[in-house]
Every structure is written in structure tokens, then in C-alpha cells.
N, C-alpha and C positions, 0 to 999 in steps of 0.2 A: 473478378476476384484477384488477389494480389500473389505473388509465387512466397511471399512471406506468411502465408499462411495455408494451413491443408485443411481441407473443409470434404468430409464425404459421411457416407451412412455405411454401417457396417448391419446389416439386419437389423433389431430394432433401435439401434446404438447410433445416436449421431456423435459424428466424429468431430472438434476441433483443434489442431494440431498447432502449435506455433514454430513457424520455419523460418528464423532468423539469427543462423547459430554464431554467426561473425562480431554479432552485437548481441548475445546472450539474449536472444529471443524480446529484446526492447520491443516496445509497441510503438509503431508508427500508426499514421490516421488510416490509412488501408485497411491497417489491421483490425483496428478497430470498428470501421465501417465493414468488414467484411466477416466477423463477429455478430455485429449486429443484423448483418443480411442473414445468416444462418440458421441462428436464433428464431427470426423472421418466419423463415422458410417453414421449418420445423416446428412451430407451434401452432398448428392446426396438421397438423399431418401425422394420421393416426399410427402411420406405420412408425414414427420413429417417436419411442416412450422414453427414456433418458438420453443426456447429454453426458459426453466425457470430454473434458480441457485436459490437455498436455503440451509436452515440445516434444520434436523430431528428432534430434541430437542434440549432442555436447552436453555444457555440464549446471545450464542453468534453465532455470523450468518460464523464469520473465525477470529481466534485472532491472524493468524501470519502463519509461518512456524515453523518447527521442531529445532528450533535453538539449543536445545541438540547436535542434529545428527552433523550441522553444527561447530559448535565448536569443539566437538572429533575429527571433521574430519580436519578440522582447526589447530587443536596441531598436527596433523601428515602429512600428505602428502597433504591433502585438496580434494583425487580425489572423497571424496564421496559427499562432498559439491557442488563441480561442477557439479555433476551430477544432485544434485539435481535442482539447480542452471539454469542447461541448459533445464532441463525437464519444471521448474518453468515457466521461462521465453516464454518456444515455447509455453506455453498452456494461458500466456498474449496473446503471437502475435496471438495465432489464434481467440481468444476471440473478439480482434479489429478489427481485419479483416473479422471473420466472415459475408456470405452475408442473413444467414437468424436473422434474430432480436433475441436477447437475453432479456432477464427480470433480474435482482439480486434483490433480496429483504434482504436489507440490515436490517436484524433486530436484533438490539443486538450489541456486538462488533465486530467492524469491524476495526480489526490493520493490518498493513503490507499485509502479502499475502491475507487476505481478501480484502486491501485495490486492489490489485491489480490482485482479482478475480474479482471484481464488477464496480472499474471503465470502465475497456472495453467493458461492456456491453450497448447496443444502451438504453435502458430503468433499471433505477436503482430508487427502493425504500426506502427512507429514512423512519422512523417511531419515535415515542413516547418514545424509546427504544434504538435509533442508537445513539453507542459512537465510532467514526468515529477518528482512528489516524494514525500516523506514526510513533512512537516512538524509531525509530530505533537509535540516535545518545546515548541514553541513556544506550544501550549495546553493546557501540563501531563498529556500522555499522551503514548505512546510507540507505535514505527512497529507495528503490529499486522498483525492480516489474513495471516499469513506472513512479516512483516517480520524474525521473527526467525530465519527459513531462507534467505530470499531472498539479504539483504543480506551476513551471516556467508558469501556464498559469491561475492561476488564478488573480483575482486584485490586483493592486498594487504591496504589497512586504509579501500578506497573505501568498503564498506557502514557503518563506522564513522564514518568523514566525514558519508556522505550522512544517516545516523541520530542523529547529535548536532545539525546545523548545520538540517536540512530543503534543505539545497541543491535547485536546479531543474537536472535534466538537459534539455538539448534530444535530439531523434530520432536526431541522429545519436551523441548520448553512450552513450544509449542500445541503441544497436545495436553499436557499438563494446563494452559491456560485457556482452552477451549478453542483456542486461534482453528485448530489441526479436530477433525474429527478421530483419526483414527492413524494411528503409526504403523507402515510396513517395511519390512526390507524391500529393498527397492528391486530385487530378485525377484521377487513375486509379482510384479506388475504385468508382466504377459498375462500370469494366470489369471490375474485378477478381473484384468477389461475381459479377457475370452469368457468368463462364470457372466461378470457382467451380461455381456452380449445373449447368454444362455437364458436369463432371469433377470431382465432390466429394472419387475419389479420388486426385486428382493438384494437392492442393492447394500441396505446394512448388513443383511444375513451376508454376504458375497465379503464382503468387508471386515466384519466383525470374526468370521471362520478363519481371513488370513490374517489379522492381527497379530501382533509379535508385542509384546511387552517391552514399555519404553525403557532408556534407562532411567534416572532420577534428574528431574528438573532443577541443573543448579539453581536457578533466575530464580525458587522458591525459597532457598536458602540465605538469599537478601533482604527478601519481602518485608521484612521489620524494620529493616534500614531505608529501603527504598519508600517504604509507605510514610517514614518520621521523618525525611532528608525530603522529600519532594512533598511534603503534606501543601505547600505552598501553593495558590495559582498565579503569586507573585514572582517573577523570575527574581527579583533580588533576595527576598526572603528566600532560595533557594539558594543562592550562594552563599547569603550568611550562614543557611544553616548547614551546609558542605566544609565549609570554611571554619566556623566553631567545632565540628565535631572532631575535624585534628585525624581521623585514622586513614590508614592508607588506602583503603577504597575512597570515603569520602574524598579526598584529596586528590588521586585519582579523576575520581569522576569529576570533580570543580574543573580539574586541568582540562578533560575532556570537552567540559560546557564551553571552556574559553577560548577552544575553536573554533564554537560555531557562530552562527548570526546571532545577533542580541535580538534584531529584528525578529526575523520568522520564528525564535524560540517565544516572544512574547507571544507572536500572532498564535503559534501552536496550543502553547495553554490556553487563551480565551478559546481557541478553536476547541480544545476537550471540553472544558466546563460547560460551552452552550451546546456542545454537541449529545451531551450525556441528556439532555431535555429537550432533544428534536424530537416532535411528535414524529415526523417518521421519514426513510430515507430520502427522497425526493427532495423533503424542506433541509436537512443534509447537504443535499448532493447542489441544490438552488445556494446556499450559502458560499461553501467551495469554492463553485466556477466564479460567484463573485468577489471571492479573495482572491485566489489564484491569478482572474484577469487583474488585478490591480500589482499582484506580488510581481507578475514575470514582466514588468515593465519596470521594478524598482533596481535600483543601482544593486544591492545585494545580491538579486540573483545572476544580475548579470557579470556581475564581479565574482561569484561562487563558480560558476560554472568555468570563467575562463583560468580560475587557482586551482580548480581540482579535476577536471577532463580537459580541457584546450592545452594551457600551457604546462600543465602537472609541476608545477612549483609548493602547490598544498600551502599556500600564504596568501590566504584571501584578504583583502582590505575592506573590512567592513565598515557601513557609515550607514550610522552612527554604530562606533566603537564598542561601545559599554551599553548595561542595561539599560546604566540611569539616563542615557542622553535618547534612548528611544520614550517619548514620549507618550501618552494615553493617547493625546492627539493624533497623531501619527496610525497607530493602531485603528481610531475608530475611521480614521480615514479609506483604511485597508478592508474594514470592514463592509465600507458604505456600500446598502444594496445596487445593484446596475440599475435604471433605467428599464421598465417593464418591456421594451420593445429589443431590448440586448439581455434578460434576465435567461437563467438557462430553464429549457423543461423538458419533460420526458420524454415527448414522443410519442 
């Protein structure tokens, strides 16, 4: 087991801790494989009836994955990204599948692979503290981990929004849009896993008694905009219609799109539209790994990552430029399933 992660049973409460505070709890493959050993362990073993996910310190609950690794791995052969990729992905599906109840307590930032540590869990804590994203189009990859079941279901054309632009929800956007079960101050968290630990089976009551009333969900206060401005699954028709509407958000947010990949924002919306019609996680999580291993070997991500973590100059060069010169072609390329003997499964 890896010192990046704390793994024990507290009476009938299995513990998972994430201890990676230098790198705001990022998941490495240890982590992941050591997630999944736990998990493992624990389900058959009657003494321990719920699951709790957290972090050990500092101020972010999971900021991502190891996208370093992933990128070197990327400029050359890619097979240590897929690994990580496949490990990533089996410790999603088992998280959703899971039959005894999980907890996350989403406190802090919560991007990418945290995003897609905490949604699979049956009960998930938003707080005073949660900056809640997917920001992944912004270093030429696209929302993964689930992102494309997740976000495809929530109102309107918000997962389209949040998966083009990388927007930050705060706790309470989040709880307002079903992301977050339940909103606490982040005060209350000792209390909360100790009641746990008392009544592992009455973990809504345990939750629902500390509750604290969110404040109001800006991100609802756009939803008319956001749902008639992103109605598109065309990325161009989404500029045009940023662009005609002339007001200072729309405008705003156009400027915001024109930072990011033209590339992985296409790949993104096909990734919501078929995502919204997976029969079920798994066929999800199988499409994914087969985007993702084609994405983190393309010039985009590897050119994202080294304008916005490597060299931090925030001036990525993306190719192709514009929407219009990313091609269908190109896309269905990114799509193309793997090879049955490289395709990912559950486990």
C-alpha cells in the first residue's frame, strides 16, 4: 500500500484517506490500485458496513490526476498512461457499483479525478469550501472519469457549459444540481464520520440531522442563458450563438472558449450527447479509456499541459486552431473503439 494513501477500519466504518497534500491529493496509479485493493478487501467482510473517502490535510479534497506522468507518457509510447487510465477508470466502476454505501466529503477542490472519486459515491458532501470542476478542455483533454454520464444528465445544457468552459461550482451550486447530496459546514465533519461510525446504517439520518441550508445557486440564475447559448452539440453553432448575442457574459464566455482546445471541446460534446444514452456505466467508462488513450498521445494535450503546468506561460498552441479546421474526421478517429484485446473492463 502506497504512504499516499491512508487505508484502515474505524469499527464498522472503512476508512479511505487521501495523503497527497504537496500535490493537492492528485491520484497517482498506487492510489488508485490501493483504492481498489480496499474496496476489495471490504466487501465481503461483514464487520465493515460503510465506506467513508476523504483527505488528510490541506486545502483540496483531489485536484485531478497525475497529468505529468500522463503527458511523458503521451510523448512516447502512451503505455504508462493507459495504465494508469485503466487502473483510474476500474476503481470509478467499482466506486458506482459498489453495494455497501460510500460517503465523499467533498471539501476543498474537487477537479477531475476527484471529480470522478466522489461522484460514484451513493452520499457526497458538498461544504463552504468545495470548488467543484472539470477543467480538463483547458489542457487539451476532455472531462473523463464519468464525465461523460455525469454531466450529459444534468439540467438543461449545464453539463455542456461546465464541460466546454471548465467552470468552478461552489457547494452550494453543487448541491442545487444533484452533483453534492447534502451541504455542511465543514465544522461539523468530525461529528459527522463519529455519528457515522455509531450508525453506519442510518447514514442519510446522520447527514440529513447536520445539514445546514445552502446559500442560493448562482449557476441557476443563468440557466436560461446557458441552456439557449449552449443549446448546440455543434461547437461552432455555439460560438455563433455567444457571439450574436453581444452581452457581457455571453462575450465573456466566447473569450473563455477561445482558450481552450477546439479539439477536445468537440470531442467533449459528442462525449455528452452519447453519453446521455449509455445503457450503463461500464459502456461509459469502455468508451472513455478508448478516447482518452487516443487523446493523451495527440499534440493538444501535450502541448496543454506543458502551457499551463510545465512552463506556466498559459499560451497553449493548439492544432488545429479553430473549430472549423478540427475536422468530423479527426473526431471519429478519437473515437475509434481499441482492439478487443486493449479495450478496458471492469474487473
Amino acid at each position: 500500500m502506497t504512504d499516499d494513501l491512508i487505508v484502515e477500519s474505524e469499527g464498522p466504518v472503512g476508512r479511505i484517506r487521501l495523503n497527497r497534500p504537496k500535490a493537492l491529493h492528485a491520484l497517482n496509479l498506487a492510489m488508485c490500485d490501493g483504492v481498489l485493493e480496499a474496496l476489495e478487501a471490504w466487501r465481503g467482510d461483514a464487520a465493515v458496513e460503510a465506506i467513508v473517502v476523504d483527505h488528510a490535510e490541506g486545502r483540496g479534497f483531489c485536484a485531478g490526476g497525475d497529468i505529468r506522468l500522463l503527458a511523458a507518457s503521451g510523448a512516447t509510447d502512451g503505455v504508462e498512461a493507459r495504465a494508469f487510465f485503466h487502473a483510474e477508470y476500474r476503481m470509478n466502476h467499482r466506486l458506482f457499483t459498489y453495494a455497501k454505501p460510500i460517503v465523499a466529503f467533498m471539501d476543498g477542490i474537487t477537479m477531475g479525478g476527484g471529480v470522478g472519486l466522489a461522484l460514484p459515491c451513493r452520499f457526497r458532501v458538498a461544504t463552504e469550501n468545495t470548488k467543484f470542476a472539470m477543467p480538463e478542455t483547458g489542457i487539451g483533454l476532455f472531462p473523463d472519469v464519468g464525465g461523460g454520464w455525469y454531466l450529459s444528465r444534468l439540467p438543461g445544457r449545464i453539463g455542456q457549459y461546465l464541460a466546454l468552459t471548465g467552470h468552478r461550482l461552489d457547494g452550494a451550486e453543487c448541491l442545487a444540481l444533484g452533483l453534492a447530496t447534502h451541504f455542511l459546514a465543514s465544522d461539523t465533519f468530525d461529528t459527522a464520520k463519529a455519528r457515522i461510525a455509531e450508525t453506519p446504517q442510518d447514514i442519510a439520518g446522520v447527514l440529513d440531522a447536520l445539514a445546514t441550508s445552502a446559500p442560493d445557486a448562482k449557476i441557476l440564475a443563468r440557466k436560461g442563458e446557458i441552456d439557449r447559448l449552449f443549446a448546440s452539440d455543434v461547437l461552432e453553432e455555439i460560438y455563433a450563438a455567444l457571439d450574436a448575442d453581444g452581452g457581457e457574459w455571453a462575450t465573456q464566455t466566447l473569450a473563455t472558449l477561445r482558450t481552450k482546445s477546439p479539439q477536445t471541446m468537440k470531442v467533449s460534446l459528442r462525449l455528452l450527447h452519447e453519453g446521455a444514452g449509455m445503457a450503463s456505466f461500464a459502456d461509459e467508462m469502455r468508451q472513455e479509456y478508448a478516447v482518452g488513450a487516443h487523446v493523451v498521445q495527440r499534440h493538444d494535450f501535450i502541448e496543454g499541459v506543458r502551457a499551463v503546468i510545465v512552463d506556466k506561460d498559459n499560451a497553449p498552441r493548439w492544432d488545429p486552431a479553430t473549430p472549423e479546421d478540427v475536422t468530423d474526421h479527426v473526431i471519429d478517429q478519437i473515437f475509434a473503439p481499441l482492439p478487443e484485446h486493449e479495450a478496458w473492463t471492469p474487473g
